[in-house]
Structure formats: C-alpha cells, structure tokens
N, C-alpha and C positions, 0 to 999 in steps of 0.2 A: 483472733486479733485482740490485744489489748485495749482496754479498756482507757480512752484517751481523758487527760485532767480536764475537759472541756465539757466530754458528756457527763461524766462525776459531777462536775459543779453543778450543772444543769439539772441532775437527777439530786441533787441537793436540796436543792432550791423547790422544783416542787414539793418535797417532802417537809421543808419545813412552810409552806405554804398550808399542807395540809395539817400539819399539827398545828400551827396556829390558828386554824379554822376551827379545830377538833376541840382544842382547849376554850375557847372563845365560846361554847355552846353550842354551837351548828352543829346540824346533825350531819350535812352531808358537805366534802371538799369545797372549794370553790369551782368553778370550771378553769380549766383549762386556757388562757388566752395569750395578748401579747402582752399583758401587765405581769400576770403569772407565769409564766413557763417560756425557755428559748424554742419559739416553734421551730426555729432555721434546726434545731437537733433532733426534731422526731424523726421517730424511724420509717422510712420509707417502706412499701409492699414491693419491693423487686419480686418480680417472678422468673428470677433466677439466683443465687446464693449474689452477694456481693461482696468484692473486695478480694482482698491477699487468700490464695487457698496455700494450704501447709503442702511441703513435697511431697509428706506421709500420703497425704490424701490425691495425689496427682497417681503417685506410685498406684495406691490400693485399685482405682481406675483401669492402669494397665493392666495391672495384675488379674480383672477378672475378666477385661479381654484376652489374654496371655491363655487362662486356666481356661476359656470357651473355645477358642480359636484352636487347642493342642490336643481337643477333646473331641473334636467333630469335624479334622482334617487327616484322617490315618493316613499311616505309609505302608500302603499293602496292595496287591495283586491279586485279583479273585477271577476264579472262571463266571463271566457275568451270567451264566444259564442254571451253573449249580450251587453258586456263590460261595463255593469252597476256595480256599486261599491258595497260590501258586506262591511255591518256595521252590522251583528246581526250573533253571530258567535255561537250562541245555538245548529244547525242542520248544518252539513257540508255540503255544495253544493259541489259536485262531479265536477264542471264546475269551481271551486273558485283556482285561482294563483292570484301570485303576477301580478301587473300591470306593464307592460314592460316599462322601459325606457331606456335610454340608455346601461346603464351598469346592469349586476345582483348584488342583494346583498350577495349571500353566494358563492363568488367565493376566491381563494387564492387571486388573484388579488385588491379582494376588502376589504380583511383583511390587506395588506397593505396599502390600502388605510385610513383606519380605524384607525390604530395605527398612519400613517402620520398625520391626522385631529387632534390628540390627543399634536401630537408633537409639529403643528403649532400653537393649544393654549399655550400652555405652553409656546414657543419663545414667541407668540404672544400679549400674555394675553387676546385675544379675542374670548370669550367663545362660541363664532356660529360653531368654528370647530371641540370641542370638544361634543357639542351640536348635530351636524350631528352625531357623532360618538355613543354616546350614547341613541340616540335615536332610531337609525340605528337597533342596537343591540337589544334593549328593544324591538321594534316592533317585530323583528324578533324571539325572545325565547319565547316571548307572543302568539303567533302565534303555536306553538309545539303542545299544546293538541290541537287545531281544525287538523290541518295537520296529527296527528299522525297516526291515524288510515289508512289515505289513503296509507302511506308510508308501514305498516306495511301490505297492503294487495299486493303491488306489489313492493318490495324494489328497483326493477331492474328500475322501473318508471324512466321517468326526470319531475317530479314534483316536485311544487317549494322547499317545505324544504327537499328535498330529501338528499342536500350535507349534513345538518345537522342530520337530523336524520339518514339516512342510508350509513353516508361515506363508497365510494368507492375506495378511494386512499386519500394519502396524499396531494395530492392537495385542498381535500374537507378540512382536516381537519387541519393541522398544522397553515398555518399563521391567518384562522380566531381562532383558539384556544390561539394563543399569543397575538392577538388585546382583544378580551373578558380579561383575563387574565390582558391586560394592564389596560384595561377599568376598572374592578372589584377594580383592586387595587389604583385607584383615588377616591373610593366609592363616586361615579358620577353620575353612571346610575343608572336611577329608575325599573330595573328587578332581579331578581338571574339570572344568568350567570352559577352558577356553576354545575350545572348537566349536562346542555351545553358541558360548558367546558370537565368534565367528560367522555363524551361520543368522543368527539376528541381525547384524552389523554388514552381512553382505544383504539383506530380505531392504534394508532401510535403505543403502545406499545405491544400490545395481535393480532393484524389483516394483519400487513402492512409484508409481503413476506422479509422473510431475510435471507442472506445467511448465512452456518454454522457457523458462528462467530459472529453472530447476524447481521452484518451491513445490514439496509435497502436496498431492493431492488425492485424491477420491473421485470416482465416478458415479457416486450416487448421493445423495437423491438426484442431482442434475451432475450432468458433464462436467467437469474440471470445475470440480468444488474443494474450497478450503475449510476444513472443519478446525478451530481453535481447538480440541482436543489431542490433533495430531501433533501439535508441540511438544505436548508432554511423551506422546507416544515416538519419540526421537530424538529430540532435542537432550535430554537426558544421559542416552544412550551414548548418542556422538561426542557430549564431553568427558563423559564416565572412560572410553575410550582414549581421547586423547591424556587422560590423564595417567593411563595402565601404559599405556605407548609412548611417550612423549611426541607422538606423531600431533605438530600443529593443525594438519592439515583439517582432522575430526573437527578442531575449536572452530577453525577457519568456517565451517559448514554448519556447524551450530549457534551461531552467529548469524550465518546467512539466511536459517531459516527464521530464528527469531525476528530479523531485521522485515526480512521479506512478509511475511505474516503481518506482522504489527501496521506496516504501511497500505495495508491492506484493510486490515480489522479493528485497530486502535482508535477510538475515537476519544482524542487529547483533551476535550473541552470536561468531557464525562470522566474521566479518565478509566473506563470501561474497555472492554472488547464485545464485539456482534462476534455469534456462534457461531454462522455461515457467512460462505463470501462464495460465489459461483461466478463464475467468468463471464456469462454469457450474459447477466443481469443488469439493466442501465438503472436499477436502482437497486440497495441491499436493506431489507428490512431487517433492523437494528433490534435481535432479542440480545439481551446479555443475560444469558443465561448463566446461573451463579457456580455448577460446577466447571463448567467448560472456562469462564475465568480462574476457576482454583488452579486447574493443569496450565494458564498459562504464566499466572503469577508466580506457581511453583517451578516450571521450568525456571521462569529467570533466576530462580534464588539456588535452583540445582547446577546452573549455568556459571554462575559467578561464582559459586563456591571451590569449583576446578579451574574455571578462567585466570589462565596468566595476568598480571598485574598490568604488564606491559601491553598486551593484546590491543589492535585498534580499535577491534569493537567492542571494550570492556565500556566505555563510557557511555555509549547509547543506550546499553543492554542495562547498565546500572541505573540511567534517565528514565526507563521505560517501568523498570520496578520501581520507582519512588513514584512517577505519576501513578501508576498502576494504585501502587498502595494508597496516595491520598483520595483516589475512589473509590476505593472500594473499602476505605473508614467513613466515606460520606454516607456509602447507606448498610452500616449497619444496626440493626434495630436494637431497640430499648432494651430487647430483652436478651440482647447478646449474639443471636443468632442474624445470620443475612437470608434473603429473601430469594425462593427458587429462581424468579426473574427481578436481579439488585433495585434494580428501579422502580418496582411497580408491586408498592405495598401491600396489595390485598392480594398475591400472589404469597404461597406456605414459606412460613421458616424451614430451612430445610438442614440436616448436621453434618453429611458429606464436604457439600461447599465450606461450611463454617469451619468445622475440623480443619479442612486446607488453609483458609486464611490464615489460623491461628498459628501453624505452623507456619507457614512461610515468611508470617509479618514477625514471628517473633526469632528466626532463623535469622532475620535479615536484622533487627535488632540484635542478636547477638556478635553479627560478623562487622558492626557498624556500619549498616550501610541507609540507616531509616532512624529517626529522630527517636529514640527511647520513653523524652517526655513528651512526646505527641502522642507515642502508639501503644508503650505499654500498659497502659488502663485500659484502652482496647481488646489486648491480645486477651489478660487475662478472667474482661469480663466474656469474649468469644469462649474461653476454654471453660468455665464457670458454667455457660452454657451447653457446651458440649456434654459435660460430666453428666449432667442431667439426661441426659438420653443415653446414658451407658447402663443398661436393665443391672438387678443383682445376677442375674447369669452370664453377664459378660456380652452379651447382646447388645446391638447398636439399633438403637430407632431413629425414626423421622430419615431415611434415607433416602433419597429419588432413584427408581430401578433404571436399569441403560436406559438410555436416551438417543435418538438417532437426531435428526436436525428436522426441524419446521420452521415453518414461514407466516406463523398462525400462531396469535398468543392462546389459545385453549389449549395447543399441542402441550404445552409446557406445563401453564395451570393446572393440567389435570394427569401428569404422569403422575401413577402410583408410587408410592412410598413402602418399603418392607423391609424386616429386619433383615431377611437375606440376602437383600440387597450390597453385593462385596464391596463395594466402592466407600461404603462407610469405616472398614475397619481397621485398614492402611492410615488412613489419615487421622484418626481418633488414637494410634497408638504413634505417629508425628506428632500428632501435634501434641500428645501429653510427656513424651519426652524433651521434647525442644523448650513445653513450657519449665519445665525441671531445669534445665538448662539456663534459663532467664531468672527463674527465682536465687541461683544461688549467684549469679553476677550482680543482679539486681537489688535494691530495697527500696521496701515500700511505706507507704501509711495511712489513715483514715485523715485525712486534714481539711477540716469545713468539712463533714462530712463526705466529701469525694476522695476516691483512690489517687494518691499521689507518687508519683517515684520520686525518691528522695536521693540517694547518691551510692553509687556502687562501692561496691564493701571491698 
C-alpha cells in the first residue's frame, strides 16, 4: 500500500520534533502526545494483516493449496491388500479401491473443492486448477462400469464409487452434481458427466425424505428434521441443472426449497439462520452455527447467479441474501474471522465458515447484488484473515470437522478443529478467487486510516 501524504506529514512532524529536542540539548525526545504527534495515525496491532492485499499475493495463497491439494489426492487404483497399482480394468478385482490420500474424491466436501479449482482458473487464467478439476472428474466416471457391478451387489458397501453410484443422502450427491455440471458446461473435461449427473439429480428429486410440502428432509437426529446444510447439498444442484437444460422446472424447486427452508429457519430480526428445525418440536433452539449459514448464504448467491432475471422468486431469494449478509457483517470479528456459533463470542474463530462468507459476500458484490461500500472492507479484511490460516504447505487450519446437529451449545463449542478437515479447502480457494475478482473491478485506499472503496476503475 502506498505510502499516503497524510502519514508522511505526520512522520515529519515527529522527526522534526525530535531534532529540535536533540539540538536544543536534551538528551532524550520528547514523549510522544497530542501536542507532538497525530495519535489518530499510529499504527494500530491488527492481528491480522490490514487493508488492500496485492493479487500477486491472493494468487501465491491458491497456489500453495493448488500445489498440496494435487500432491495428496492421486488418480489411481490399487489392490487395497497388496497395494500394487491396477492398470488393466477388463476383470474386476474384488480387492481394487481408490488409493487413499489425504482427502476422498467423491465426497460433498470435495465437490466444492472441485467447482473452487474451476473458479481459481478462471480469476487465474492458470489452467492446472481447472486441470485437477477435470481430470478429477474424468477419472472418476470412467471408472463406473469397473465399479458398477460391485455396488450393485452390496449398495449398503462403503466402496469406493459407492457415493456415486448408490447415493445415500444428499451429501453424496448435490454439490458433486453442481461441480460436474459446472465442469460439463466449460466443455473441458474429456468424459460425459452426464448420466453421472443424472443419477445425483434423480437421488435429490425422486429419493431424498421430505416433509408433506415437499421440503428436504432428514430422519435423524429426530423425525422429519431440516438441517440448513441440505440447502447447499441441492439447492445448487437444481439450478446448475436448469441452467444445462433450460428446463424451468429445476429453478421452480430451487426456489421452493430456499423459500421453504428460510420460513422455517430465518430469523429476520438477527438476520441469521438456526441449524436445525425438527417438525415435531413446539420450540426450536436457535444455534446459528457459522458454517451451516456459509452453505446457506452460498446457496443463495449459487442460486441467483443461474436464476432468470424474470423468475418470480428471484426477488425473495435476492431479499433473503441481502438480509442474510447484513447479519452476518454484524458479527464478524475484529480480527476478520466469524465465530463457530455468530453470536456468541467466546465460541472459536473458525476459517471454513469465514472462507464461505468471503466468498459469497464478495460474489454478490461483484454481480451487484450488495452494497460494495458497506461490504467490501469487510470481504477483504475476512480474506486477510483467511490467508493466515493457509500453512506454507498448502494446508488449511482452524477448521471445524463434520458436524452433525445438537440442541446443546457445548455440542458446538467443543468440535474439534483439523487440517484435514475437507470443508476448509473448497472454500479457501472461493473465496481467494472471487476475492481476485473484486480487486481488479474494485479500488481501494488507506483514508483516515481505514480501508475505503473508492471508485471502480
């Protein structure tokens, strides 16, 4: 950041303060006060970097998730007992899975990962993260007639292509059905996708438990429960679809669940979402937990981004992200990051959730749909803070591991946190592209000391 005529004068002024001290016979400065120096310019101890980061340096970020992420997710088949590699896929070996690495590849977690690598080419222009993502994919549908039959002899298995072929929840299927779906329609990848696809898009719409009024639901922890997660886990999906189709009907239902959901779980005053909503309950204890709003903030902005112009329920949907977002800038903290549970301070900063806001709030600033000078000295002290938890080996810290839903704030306060944790690394390379995206629309400056947007270039 340059160097503004304001703190120069300032660092003037002390200086000749203290040479005129010096020449004067004193042996030592004067102090420091409001006669000597402009205190409104010292420098504050952020415990996070502050102000404008360089693209260079948003890039370098991805870049060492990119070079971790490529490094400890192989594309290979091994016999799991002699851990020799399977290259000839004629006769199934009954022993043959994917070769473990760090992360799995057909998890939700890693279908965000998947559409992030997709995003960072695009900010990027550097086609290796697009490249992981597509090739990711390819391998993995290619793969479906060797696997097939084993799934079909025990659907219940956890064998590898099991989430694929025999989804058991929405988690298997909705955000890998929106990456494929993004994937397909850069016509990139060197496989068909779409049967694939198909088979996620019937698991949401024909399989997944929903209460009388259609809206998604869960049977556990209690009877016909709505987990604010399952938004993202569909929602996404169904307009990623109508947008490959031009079939309304997908937008029509992804609407309905957003609408349905929210009237349910949206509490307007807070402008927050509670975790859980269970049918049977005359009262809902209200956690808002901070990632489970990340997937529903993000759905709305994945939502609106395919949503027809014309659409009738474009306007709620856009109402519900703007209150959305002025909550969810009410609490976040000083130090950049938001709070496992938004509201309730002495609960951990956590990077998962932060990483999503970032993204999302500054997605929705780029598509005009949220105030640029309210939010982006926001966005990019959230991402400021992100970076910080991005190890030099490409590692994401501070992340909260799955989460199932409770009814009890210790549930929450005390899930562990680990790098391995996949949920962090999808939305750390969102949100470092999107914020790439904002810097080169955007300009910014140090003025009175605070980050100001000044006027797009």
């Amino acid at each position: 950041m340059p160097i503004s005529p304001a703190f120069l004068r300032a660092a003037l002024t002390v200086c000749w303060a203290a040479t005129a001290s010096l020449s004067s016979g004193q042996s030592t400065p004067p102090k420091a006060n409001d006669s000597t120096t402009p205190l409104h310019l010292l420098q504050p101890d952020y415990p996070v970097p502050y102000g404008q980061p360089a693209v260079a340096d948003v890039t370098k970020v991805l870049d060492r998730v990119y070079t971790y992420l490529a490094g400890v997710t192989p594309m290979e088949v091994i016999d799991k007992q002699t851990s020799q590699p399977i290259t000839s896929f004629g006769t199934f070996n009954p022993n043959a899975v994917l070769k473990p690495g760090d992360f799995r590849l057909t998890s939700y977690e890693w279908g965000v990962t998947y559409a992030g690598m997709l995003l960072a080419s695009e900010a990027t222009g550097d086609p290796r993260y697009a490249e992981y993502t597509n090739q990711r994919l390819a391998f993995l549908v290619n793969l479906i007639p060797y696997f097939r039959e084993q799934v079909r002899a025990n659907p219940q298995a956890n064998t590898s292509l099991r989430p694929m072929l025999a989804p058991h929840a929405l988690d298997d299927a909705g955000a890998m059905a929106a990456a494929m779906i993004k994937a397909t329609r850069t016509g990139r990848v060197k496989a068909d996708l779409r049967p694939q696809i198909d088979t996620y898009l019937s698991y949401i719409q024909t399989r997944e438990h929903r209460l009388a009024d259609g809206t998604l639901a869960r049977n556990r922890p209690q009877p016909n429960t709505l987990w604010l997660d399952d938004l993202f886990m569909s929602v996404p999906a169904l307009a990623q679809m109508g947008k490959l189709t031009g079939n309304g009907a997908y937008y029509d239902e992804a609407v309905k669940q957003v609408l349905q959901f929210s009237n349910r779980m949206f509490n307007r005053q807070k402008g927050l979402y509670m975790h859980g909503w269970v049918e049977g309950m005359s009262v809902h204890p209200e956690f808002h937990w901070a990632r489970a709003n990340g997937w529903a903030v993000m759905t709305a902005v994945e939502l609106l981004d395919v949503l027809p112009e014309n659409h009738p329920g474009r306007a709620a949907v856009l109402d519900l992200l703007r209150t959305h977002v002025r909550g969810l800038a009410a609490c976040q903290s000083g130090s950049g990051f938001w709070h496992q549970l938004l509201d309730r301070t002495d609960s951990y900063l956590e990077t998962s959730a932060t990483a999503i806001y970032v993204y999302s709030m500054a997605r929705a600033i780029n598509r005009g749909w949220i105030d640029p000078l309210a939010y982006a000295p926001a966005v990019l002290l959230g991402w400021n803070a992100v970076a910080t938890k991005v190890t030099e080996q490409g590692q994401v810290a501070g992340t909260c591991v799955g989460t199932g839903m409770g009814f009890d704030p210790a549930f929450y306060y005390h899930r562990p946190i680990n790098l391995y944790a996949a949920h962090g690394y999808g939305p750390v390379l969102l949100a470092g592209a999107e914020v790439i995206h904002l810097l080169k629309k955007q300009q910014f400056e140090i003025n009175d000391s605070s980050l100001q947007l000044t006027q797009k270039r």
